[in-house]
C-alpha positions in Angstrom: 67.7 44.2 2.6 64.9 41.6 2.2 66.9 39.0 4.0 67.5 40.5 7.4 64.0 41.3 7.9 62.3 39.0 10.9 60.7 35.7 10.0 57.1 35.6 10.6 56.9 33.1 13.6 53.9 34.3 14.5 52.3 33.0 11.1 54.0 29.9 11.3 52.3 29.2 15.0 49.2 30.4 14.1 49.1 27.7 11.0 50.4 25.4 13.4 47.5 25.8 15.9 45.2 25.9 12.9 46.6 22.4 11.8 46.7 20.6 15.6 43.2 22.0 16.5 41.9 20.6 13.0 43.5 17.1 14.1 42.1 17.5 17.5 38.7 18.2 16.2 39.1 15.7 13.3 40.1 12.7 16.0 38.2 13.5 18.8 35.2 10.5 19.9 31.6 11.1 19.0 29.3 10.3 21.6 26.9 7.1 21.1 24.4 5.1 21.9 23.7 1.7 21.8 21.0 1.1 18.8 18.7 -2.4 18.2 19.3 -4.1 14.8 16.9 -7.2 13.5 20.2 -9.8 13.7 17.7 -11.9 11.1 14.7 -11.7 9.0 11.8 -11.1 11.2 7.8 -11.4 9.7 5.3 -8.9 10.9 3.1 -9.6 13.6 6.4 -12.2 15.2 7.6 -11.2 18.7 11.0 -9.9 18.4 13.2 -12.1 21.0 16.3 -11.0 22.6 18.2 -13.4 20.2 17.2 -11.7 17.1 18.3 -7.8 18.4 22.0 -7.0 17.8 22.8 -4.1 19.7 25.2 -1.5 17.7 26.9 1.7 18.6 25.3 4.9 16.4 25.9 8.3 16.8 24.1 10.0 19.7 20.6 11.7 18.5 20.7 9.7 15.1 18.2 7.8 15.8 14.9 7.3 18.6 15.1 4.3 21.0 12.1 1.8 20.5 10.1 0.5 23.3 11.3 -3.3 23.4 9.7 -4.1 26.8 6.8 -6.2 24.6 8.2 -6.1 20.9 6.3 -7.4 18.2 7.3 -6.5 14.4 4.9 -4.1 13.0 6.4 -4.9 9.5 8.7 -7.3 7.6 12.1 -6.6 9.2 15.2 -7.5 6.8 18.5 -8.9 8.6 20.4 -6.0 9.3 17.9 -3.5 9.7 17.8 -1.0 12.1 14.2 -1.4 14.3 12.9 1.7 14.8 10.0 3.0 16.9 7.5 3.1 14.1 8.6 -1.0 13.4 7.8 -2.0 16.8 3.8 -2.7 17.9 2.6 -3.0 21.1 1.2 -6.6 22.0 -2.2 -7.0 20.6 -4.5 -8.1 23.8 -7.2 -10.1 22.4 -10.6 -9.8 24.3 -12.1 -13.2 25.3 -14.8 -14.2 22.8 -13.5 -12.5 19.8 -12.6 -13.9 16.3 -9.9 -13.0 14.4 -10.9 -12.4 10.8 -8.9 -12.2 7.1 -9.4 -9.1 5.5 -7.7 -7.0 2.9 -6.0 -4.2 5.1 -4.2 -1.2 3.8 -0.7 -0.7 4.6 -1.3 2.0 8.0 -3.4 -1.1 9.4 -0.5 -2.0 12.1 -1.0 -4.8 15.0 -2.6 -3.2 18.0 -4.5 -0.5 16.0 -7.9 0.1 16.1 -9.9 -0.3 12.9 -13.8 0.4 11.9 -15.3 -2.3 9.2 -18.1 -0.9 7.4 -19.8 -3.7 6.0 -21.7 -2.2 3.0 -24.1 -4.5 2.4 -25.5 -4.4 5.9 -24.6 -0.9 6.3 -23.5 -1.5 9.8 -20.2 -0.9 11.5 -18.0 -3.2 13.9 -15.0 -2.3 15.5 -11.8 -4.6 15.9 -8.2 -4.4 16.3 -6.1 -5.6 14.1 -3.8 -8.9 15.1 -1.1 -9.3 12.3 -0.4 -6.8 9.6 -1.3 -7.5 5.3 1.5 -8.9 3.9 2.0 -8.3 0.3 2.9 -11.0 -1.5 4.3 -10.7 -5.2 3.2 -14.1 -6.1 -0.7 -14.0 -4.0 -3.8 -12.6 -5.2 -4.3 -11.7 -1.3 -3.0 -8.7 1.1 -5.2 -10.2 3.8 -4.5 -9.7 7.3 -6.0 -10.7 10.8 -8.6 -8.4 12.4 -10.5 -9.6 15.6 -14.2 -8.9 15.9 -17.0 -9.6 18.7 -17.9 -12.9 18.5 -21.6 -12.3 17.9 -20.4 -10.2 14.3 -17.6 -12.6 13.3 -20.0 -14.4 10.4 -21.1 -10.8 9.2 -17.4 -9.9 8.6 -16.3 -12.9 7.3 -19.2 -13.3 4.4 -18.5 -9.4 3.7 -14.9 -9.9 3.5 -15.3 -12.7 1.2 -17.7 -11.0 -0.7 -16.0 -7.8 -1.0 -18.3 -5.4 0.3 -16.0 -4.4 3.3 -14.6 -1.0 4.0 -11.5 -0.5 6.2 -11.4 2.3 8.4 -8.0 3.2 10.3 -7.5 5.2 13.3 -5.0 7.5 12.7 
């Protein structure tokens, strides 16, 4: 007598609590933060004004906070990109009596790092900082960027960097 046997409510409220608690857990909010966005295009080496930051919710923990107290772009920054720490430089302090300099940097060489010119044909070594990051270019022969040196060794670099007898040392 199959049909006088007891229903199996306690299966039926188990699925049920299954199916509510996967809804629950389904709807529920995820914490986030508030998370900087380049609103336009921005060129390395350009402040970043308050203007060009749109602030977006992200999930909490996606994603590390930049310092923006003094932003400058490390990089090219497309619109809509997120601006993460390693895109943000710290403001390059110039000392008073220094040059800044063109010379072919690699890509590590951000604004605000220390470099170490070797100039070959002098075999001598001059430190500097950089000032604005290479740009590559698609359609120039140049990645040059901006490096600023002591006054009194400014010439030096310059002929060595036009000469191409300049090394590029980064601090890592």
């Amino acid at each position: 007598m199959f049909w006088l046997s007891h229903p199996p409510y306690l299966r039926w409220i188990l699925a049920a609590a299954l199916i509510v608690g996967a809804l629950a857990w389904e709807f529920q909010q995820a914490a986030t933060v508030r998370y900087p966005f380049a609103q336009r295009a921005i060129a390395s080496g350009e402040p970043i004004p308050e203007d060009a930051v749109d602030w977006r919710p992200v999930p909490k923990g996606l994603m590390e906070l930049p310092d923006l107290s003094a932003p400058i772009a490390a990089r090219d920054l497309v619109a809509g990109e997120p601006i993460g720490p390693s895109a943000v430089a710290a403001e390059t302090v110039i000392p008073d009596e220094w040059w800044s300099v063109p010379i072919a940097l690699p890509a590590a060489a951000l604004p605000g790092r220390p470099v170490r010119l070797v100039l070959l044909d002098l075999q001598e070594t001059v430190d500097g900082v950089v000032v604005a990051a290479a740009r590559p270019d698609p359609l120039s022969l140049s990645d040059a960027g901006l490096v600023a040196v002591p006054g009194e060794h400014a010439p030096a670099v310059a002929m060595a960097a036009v000469a191409g007898t300049i090394a590029v040392l980064v601090q890592p």
